[in-house]
C-alpha positions in Angstrom: -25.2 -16.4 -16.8 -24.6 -20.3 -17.3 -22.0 -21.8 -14.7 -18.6 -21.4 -16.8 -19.4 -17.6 -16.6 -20.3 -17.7 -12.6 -17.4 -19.3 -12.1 -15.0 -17.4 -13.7 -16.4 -13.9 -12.5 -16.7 -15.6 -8.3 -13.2 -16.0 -8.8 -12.1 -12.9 -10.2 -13.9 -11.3 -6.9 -12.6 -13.6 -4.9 -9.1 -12.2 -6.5 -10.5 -8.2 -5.7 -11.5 -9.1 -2.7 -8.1 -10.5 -1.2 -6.3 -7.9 -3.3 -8.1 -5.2 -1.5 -6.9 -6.2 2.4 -3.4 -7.5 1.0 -1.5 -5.0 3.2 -3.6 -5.7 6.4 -3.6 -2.5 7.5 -6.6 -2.5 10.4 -7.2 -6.3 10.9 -9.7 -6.9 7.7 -7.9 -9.3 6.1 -8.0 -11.2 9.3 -11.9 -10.7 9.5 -11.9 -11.4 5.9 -13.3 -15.0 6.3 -16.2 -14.3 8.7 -17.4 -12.8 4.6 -18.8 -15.4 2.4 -16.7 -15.6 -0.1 -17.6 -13.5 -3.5 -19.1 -10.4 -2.0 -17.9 -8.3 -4.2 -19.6 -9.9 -6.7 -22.9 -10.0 -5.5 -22.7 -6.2 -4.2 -21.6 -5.4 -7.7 -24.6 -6.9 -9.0 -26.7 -5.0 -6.7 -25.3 -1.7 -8.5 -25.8 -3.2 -11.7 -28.8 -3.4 -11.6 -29.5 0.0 -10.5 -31.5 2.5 -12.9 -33.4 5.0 -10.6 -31.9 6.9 -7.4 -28.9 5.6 -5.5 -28.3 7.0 -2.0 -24.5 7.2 -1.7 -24.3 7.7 2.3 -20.2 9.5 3.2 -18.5 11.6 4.8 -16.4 10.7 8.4 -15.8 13.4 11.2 -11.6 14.5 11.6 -11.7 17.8 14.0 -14.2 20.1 12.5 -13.9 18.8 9.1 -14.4 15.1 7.4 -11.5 12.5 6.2 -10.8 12.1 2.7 -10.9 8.3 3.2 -14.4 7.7 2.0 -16.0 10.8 -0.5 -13.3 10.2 -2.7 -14.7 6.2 -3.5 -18.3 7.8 -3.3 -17.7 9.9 -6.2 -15.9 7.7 -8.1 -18.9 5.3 -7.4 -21.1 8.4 -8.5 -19.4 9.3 -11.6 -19.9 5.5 -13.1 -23.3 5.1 -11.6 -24.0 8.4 -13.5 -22.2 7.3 -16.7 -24.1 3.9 -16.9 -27.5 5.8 -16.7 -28.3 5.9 -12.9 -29.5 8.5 -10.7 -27.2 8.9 -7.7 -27.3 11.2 -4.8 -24.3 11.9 -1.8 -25.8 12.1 1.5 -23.8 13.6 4.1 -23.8 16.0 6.7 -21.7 19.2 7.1 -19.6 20.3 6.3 -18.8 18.1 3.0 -22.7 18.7 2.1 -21.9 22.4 1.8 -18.3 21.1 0.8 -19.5 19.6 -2.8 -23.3 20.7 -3.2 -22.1 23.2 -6.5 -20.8 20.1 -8.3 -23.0 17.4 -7.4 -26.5 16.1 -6.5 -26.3 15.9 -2.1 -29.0 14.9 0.3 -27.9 16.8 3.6 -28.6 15.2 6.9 -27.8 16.9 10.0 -27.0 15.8 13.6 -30.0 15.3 15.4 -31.2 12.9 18.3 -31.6 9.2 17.0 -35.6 9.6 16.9 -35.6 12.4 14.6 -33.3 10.8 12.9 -34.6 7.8 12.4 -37.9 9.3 11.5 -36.3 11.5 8.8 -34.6 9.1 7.1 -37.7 7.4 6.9 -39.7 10.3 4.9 -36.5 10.7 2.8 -36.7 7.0 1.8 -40.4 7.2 0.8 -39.5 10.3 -0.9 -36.4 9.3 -2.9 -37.5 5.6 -3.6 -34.0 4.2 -4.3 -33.1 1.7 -5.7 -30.1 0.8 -3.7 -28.6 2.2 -0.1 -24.8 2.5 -0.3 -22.4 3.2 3.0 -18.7 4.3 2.3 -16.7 4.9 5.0 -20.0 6.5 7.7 -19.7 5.9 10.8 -21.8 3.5 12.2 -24.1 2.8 15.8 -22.5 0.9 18.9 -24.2 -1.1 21.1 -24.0 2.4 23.4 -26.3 4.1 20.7 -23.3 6.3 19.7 -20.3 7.0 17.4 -16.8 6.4 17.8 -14.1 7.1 15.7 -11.3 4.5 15.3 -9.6 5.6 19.1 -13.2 4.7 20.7 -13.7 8.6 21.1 -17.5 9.4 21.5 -17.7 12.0 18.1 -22.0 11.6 18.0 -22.1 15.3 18.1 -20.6 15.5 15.0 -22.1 12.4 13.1 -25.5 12.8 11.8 -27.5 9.6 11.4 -27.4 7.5 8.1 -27.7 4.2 9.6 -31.2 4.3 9.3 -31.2 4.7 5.7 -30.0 1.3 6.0 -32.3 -0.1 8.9 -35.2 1.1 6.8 -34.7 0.5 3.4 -37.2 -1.1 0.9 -34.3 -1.8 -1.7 -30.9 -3.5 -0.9 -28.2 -1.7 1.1 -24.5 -2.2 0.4 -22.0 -0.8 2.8 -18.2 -0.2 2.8 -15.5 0.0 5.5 -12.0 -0.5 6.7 -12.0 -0.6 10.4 -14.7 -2.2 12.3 -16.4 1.1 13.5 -18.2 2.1 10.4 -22.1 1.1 9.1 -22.6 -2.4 7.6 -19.4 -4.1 10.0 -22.5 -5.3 12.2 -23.1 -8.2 9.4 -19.5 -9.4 11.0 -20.0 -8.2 14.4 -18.3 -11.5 16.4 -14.9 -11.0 14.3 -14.7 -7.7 14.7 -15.0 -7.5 18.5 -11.2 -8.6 18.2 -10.4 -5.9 17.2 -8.7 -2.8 18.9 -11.7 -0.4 17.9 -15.6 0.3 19.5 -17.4 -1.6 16.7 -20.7 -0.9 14.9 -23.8 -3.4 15.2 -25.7 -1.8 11.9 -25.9 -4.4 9.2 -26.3 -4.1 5.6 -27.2 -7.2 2.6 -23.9 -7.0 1.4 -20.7 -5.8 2.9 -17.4 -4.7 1.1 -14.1 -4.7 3.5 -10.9 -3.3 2.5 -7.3 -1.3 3.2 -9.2 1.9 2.9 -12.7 1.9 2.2 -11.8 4.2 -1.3 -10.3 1.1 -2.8 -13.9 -0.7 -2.3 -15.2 1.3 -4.3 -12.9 0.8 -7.3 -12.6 -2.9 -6.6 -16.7 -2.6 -7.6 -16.2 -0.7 -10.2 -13.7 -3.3 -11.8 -16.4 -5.8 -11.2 -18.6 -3.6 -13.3 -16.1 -2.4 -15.9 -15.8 -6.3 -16.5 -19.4 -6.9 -17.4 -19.9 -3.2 -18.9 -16.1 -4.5 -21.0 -15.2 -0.8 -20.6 -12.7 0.6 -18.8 -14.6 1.9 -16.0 -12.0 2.4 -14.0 -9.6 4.4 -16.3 -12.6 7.2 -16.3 -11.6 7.8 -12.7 -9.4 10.0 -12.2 -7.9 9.7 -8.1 -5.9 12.8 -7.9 -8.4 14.9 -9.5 -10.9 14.0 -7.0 -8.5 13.7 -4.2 -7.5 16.9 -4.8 -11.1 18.3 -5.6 -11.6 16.9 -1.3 -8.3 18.2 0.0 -9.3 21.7 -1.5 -12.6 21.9 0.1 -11.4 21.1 3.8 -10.6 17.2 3.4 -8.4 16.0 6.0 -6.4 12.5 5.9 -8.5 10.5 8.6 -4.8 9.3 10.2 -2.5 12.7 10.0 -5.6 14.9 10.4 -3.5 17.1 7.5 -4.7 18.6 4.6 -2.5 16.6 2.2 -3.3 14.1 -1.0 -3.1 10.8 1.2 -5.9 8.5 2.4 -5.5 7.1 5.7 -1.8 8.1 5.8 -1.2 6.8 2.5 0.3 8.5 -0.3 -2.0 9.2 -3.5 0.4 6.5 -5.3 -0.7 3.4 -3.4 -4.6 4.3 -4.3 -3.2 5.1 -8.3 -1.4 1.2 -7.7 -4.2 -0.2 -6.3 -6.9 1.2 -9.6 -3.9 -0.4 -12.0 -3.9 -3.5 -10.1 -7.5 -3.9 -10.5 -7.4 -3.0 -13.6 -5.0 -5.7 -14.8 -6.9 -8.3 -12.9 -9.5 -7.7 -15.3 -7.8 -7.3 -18.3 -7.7 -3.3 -18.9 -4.1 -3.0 -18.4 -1.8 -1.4 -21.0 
């Protein structure tokens, strides 16, 4: 890529990048500049370069189910990853694993003590041998050694360990998240301890912030559909997969309802959000 070409794709990140924590919702557009600048371009050319197995990590505890914030932008990442010849996997823990097992390829990892954990996630690394580590939207260690969701409520005894998919990895680890609780926000830990939250001290190479963690993952999948000069994104279908999530026990992380909204957002602003993106990069109708 000669200069010109660098140039022009940093600042089309840098335009996904403030697009995606425009509205502000949980403080990331004020943590925003603790990020160097253009990291959703380098953690789109992490995926890029992906050819083998790529361990998409998901799944966030809401009463005795999991939000919908988070496995709906790791199977739209799963669905292109799978299109441009790549071998991805969903690991989670139940009950999404059971949730989605029927329709796609899932690792299952179960609540255990941080030992075990630690040392199966090791074997399943060696096993596996990814090429890439992703985090959407998982919940992510305190300093305390435990979980908290986004009202500093301990939920460890329903949040199996994929933090050290990340700790351990031999290839490069991306990570997503929209709050300051979740895997990968450790790479910003000093900005996020102003915020209202328990914050997570697991780190990742590259780090993707946004509204809600689903838009992440199309704002890297615009960075790709620019490079691939396909409409990636128009292959993803929101409501369909939204939908798919609601039906099998998906709750909105914010209502804790079984409806077709992300973090108390209705399906529209996630459908606005994939046609903004999509014009930034020159896909729109």
């Amino acid at each position: 890529m000669n200069a010109i070409d660098h140039q022009h794709d940093l600042a089309l990140s840098q335009s996904i990048e403030d697009l995606l924590v425009a509205r502000n919702l949980r403080g990331m557009r004020d943590v925003q500049p603790a990020l160097s600048s253009g990291y959703c371009l380098r953690a789109a050319k992490l995926l890029q370069a992906c050819k083998g197995t790529v361990l998409l990590g998901t799944g966030f505890p809401v009463l005795n189910s999991f939000e919908t914030d988070g496995p709906v932008g790791a199977i739209a990442l799963y669905q292109t990853l799978d299109f441009l010849g790549a071998s991805p996997v969903i690991v989670c823990d139940a009950p999404l694993s059971k949730a989605i097992a029927a329709n796609y390829r899932v690792y299952e990892i179960t609540v255990n003590d941080l030992n075990s954990a630690e040392a199966a996630a090791q074997q399943v690394l060696e096993k596996l041998q990814p090429d890439l580590v992703l985090s959407i939207e998982r919940a992510g260690l305190t300093e305390q050694g435990i979980y908290c969701n986004m009202h500093g409520e301990d939920i460890s005894d329903r949040c199996a360990s994929f933090d050290f998919f990340l700790n351990h990895a031999r290839c490069p680890t991306l990570a997503i998240g929209d709050g300051g609780n979740e895997i990968g926000m450790g790479n910003i830990h000093k900005a996020i301890t102003q915020l209202d939250i328990t914050p997570s001290i697991t780190r990742c190479d590259e780090l993707v912030i946004a509204d809600v963690s689903n838009w992440a993952a199309y704002g890297l999948i615009a960075m790709l559909a620019h490079w691939q000069q396909a409409d990636l994104l128009q292959r993803i279908n929101s409501q369909q997969i939204l939908a798919y999530i609601v039906s099998r026990g998906g709750l909105d992380g914010v209502t804790k309802e079984p409806n077709l909204t992300e973090d108390s957002l209705p399906l529209a602003e996630g459908q606005r959000m994939i046609a903004n993106l999509r014009q930034i990069i020159g896909f729109s109708e």
